[in-house]
C-alpha positions in Angstrom: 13.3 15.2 11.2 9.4 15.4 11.6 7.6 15.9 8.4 3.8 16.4 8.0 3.8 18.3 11.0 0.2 19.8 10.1 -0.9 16.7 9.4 -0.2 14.3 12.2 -2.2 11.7 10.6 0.2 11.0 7.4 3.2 9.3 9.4 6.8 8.2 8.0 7.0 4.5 7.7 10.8 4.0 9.0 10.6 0.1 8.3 10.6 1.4 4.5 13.5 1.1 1.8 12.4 4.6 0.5 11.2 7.6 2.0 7.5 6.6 2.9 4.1 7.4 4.9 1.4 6.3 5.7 -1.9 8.1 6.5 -3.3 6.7 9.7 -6.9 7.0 9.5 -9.6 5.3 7.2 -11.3 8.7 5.5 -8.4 10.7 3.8 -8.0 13.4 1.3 -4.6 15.1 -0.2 -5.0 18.6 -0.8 -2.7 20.7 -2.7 -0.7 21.5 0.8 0.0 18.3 1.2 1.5 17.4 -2.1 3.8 20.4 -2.2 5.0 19.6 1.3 6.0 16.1 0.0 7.8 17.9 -3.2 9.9 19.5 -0.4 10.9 16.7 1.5 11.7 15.2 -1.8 13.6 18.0 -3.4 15.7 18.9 0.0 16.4 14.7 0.9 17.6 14.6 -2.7 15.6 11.1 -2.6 12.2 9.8 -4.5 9.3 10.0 -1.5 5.7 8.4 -1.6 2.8 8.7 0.3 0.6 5.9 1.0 -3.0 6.8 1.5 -3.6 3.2 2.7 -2.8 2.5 6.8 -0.4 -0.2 6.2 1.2 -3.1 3.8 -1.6 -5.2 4.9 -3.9 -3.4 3.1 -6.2 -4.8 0.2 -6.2 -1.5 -2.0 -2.7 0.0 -2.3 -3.1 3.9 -3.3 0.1 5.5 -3.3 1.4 9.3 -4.4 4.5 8.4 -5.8 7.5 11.6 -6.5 10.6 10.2 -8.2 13.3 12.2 -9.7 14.8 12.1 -13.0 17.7 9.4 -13.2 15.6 7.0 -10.8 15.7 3.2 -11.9 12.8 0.7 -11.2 13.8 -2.3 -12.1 11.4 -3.8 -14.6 9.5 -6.0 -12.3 6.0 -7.8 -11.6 4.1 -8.9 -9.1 4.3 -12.6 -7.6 0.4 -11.7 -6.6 -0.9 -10.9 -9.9 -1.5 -7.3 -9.7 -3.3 -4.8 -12.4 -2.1 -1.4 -11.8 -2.7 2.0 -12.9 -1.1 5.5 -13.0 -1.9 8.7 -12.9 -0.2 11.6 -13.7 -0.2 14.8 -11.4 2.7 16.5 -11.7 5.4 16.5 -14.7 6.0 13.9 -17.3 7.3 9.7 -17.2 7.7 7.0 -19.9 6.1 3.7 -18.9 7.1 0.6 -20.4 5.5 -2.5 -20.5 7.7 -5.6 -21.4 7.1 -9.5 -22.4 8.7 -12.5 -21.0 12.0 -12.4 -22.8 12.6 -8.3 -22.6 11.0 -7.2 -25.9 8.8 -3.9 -25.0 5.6 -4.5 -26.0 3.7 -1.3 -25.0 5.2 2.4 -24.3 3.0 4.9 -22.9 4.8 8.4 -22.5 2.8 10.4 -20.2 2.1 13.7 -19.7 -0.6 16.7 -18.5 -1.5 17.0 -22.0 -1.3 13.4 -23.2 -1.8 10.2 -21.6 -3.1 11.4 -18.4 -4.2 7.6 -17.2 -2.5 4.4 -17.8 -2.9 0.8 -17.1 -2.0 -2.5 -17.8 -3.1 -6.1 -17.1 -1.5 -8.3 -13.7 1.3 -10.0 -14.8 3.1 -8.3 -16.9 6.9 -7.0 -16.4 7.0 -2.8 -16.4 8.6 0.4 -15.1 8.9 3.5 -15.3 11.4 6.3 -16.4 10.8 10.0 -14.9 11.4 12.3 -17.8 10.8 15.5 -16.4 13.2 16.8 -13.7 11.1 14.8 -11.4 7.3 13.2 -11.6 4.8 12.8 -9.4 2.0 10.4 -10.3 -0.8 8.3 -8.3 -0.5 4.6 -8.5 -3.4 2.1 -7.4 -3.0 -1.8 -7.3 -4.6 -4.2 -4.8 -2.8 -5.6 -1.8 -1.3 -6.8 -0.2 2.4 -5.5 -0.4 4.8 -8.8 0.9 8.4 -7.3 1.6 10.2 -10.5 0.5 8.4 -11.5 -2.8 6.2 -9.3 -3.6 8.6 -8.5 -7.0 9.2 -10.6 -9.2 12.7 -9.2 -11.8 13.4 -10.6 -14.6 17.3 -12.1 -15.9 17.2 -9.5 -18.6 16.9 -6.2 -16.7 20.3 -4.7 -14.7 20.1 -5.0 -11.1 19.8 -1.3 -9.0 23.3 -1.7 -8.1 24.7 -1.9 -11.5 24.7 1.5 -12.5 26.6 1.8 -16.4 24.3 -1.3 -17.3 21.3 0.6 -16.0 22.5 3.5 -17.5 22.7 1.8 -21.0 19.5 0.2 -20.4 17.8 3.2 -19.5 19.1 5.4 -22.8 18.2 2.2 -24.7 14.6 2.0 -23.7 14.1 6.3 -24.5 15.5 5.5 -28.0 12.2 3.0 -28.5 9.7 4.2 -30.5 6.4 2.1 -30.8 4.0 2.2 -33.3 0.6 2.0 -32.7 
């Protein structure tokens, strides 16, 4: 299937584990078109979809729309090139969770169009992210570049992907944590 057909210059990366593109030229701008086309491909592929507004993995600055749907599962992870990152929220709401060495959460940010519109952390810490709307669509920023084999780094404590009651528990485990600040 061709998507972005009006806009030849966002292209699908098919090397990818998820449903990805990239925009192809060095000037770029997202207009509302554009992110409700990407809502469709999401919501009709029944899969999480990002576009990259960087040309390639390469890149030095990463800047990614990101849509994931409720029930997706990040492993907590970091970066093996320490890596600050930030979020944005555009569309719906997420819980972002920040973790220490050992597991404990050490920072919970629940984000939303009211609240919490921005968020970022330090390089080297372990996080992820929990979609609590139906599905959320956010802007992530970190520098580059992105190294297939490596790049994450997952800690012992956190179920893998494939394990889906331990995610599950972990998942309903983290929602139940309430920090206080």
């Amino acid at each position: 299937m061709k998507y972005f057909s009006k806009y030849p210059f966002i292209v699908e990366d098919k090397n990818a584990r998820s449903l990805s593109f990239f925009c192809k030229k060095e000037i770029v701008s997202l207009n509302r078109e554009i992110l409700e086309e990407l809502k469709k491909i999401a919501l009709t592929e029944h899969r999480d979809a990002r576009i990259s507004m960087h040309q390639s993995p390469e890149s030095n600055l990463h800047s990614m729309i990101i849509l994931q749907h409720r029930g997706t599962y990040v492993r907590p992870h970091k970066h093996f090139i320490e890596k600050a990152e930030t979020y944005h929220l555009m569309e719906g709401t997420q819980s972002v969770f920040i973790f220490d060495e050992a597991g404990k959460v050490i920072d919970r940010c629940d984000m939303s169009l009211e609240d919490n519109l921005l968020y970022r952390f330090e390089k080297n810490y372990f996080h992820m992210s929990i979609p609590t709307s139906d599905y959320v669509i956010f802007h992530e920023s970190k520098i580059g570049p992105f190294i297939r084999e490596g790049d994450n780094i997952f800690p012992s404590w956190a179920p893998a992907n494939d394990d889906k009651e331990s995610v599950k528990k972990f998942m309903d485990k983290l929602m139940r944590i309430k920090l206080k600040k």
